[in-house]
N, C-alpha and C positions, 0 to 999 in steps of 0.2 A: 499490577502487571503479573504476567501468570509463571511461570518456572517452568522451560521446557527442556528434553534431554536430545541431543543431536546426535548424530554419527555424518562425518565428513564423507563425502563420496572419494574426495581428493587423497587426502592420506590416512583415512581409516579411523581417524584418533574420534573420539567422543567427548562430550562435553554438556553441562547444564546451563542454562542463561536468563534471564529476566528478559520478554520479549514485549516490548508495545506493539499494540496493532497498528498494521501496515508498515511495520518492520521489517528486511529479512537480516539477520543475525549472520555473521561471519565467524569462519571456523577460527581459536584463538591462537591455532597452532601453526597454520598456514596462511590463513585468511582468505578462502575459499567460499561463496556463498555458494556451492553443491552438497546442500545437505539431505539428509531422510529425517526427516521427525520423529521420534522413538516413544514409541507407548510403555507409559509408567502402572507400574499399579495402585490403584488408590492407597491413601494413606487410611488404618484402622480408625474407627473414632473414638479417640483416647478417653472421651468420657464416658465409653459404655461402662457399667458398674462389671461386669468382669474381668476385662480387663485391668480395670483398676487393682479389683481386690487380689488378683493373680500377681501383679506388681509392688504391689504393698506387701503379700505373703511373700517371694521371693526377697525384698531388700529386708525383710523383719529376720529370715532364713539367718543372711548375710549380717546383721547387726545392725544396718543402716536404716533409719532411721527420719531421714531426710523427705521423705515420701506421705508424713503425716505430719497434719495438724498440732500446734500444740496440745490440746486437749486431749486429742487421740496420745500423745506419747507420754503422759502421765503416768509415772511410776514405773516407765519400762525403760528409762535412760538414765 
């Protein structure tokens, strides 16, 4: 099921939902199904190697440490 973002026509408010096809999703705030669809931006791909390594160097900056492998944190903790 895919994750979509809404905006109520009815009273404005916005919201994310798990939608199955041939669903239409009700607003949670009023219960209105006049919705607009709302365009997301792709999520990065967290396994590109620079982003990685830009993440690892920021939490290493920080202390933490959580972001590596054992092996990798050998003799830095």
């Amino acid at each position: 099921m895919p994750l979509y973002s809404y905006r109520c026509t009815a009273c404005d408010g916005t919201f994310e939902t798990l939608v199955r096809s041939g669903e239409t999703p009700a607003c949670p705030s009023c219960g209105s199904e006049a919705l607009d669809k709302l365009l997301s931006m792709p999520a990065p791909d967290t396994k590109s190697g620079r982003l990685l390594a830009a993440g690892r160097a920021a939490a290493a900056r920080e202390g933490h440490f959580s972001n590596y492998s054992r092996a990798e944190t050998k003799g830095k903790v």
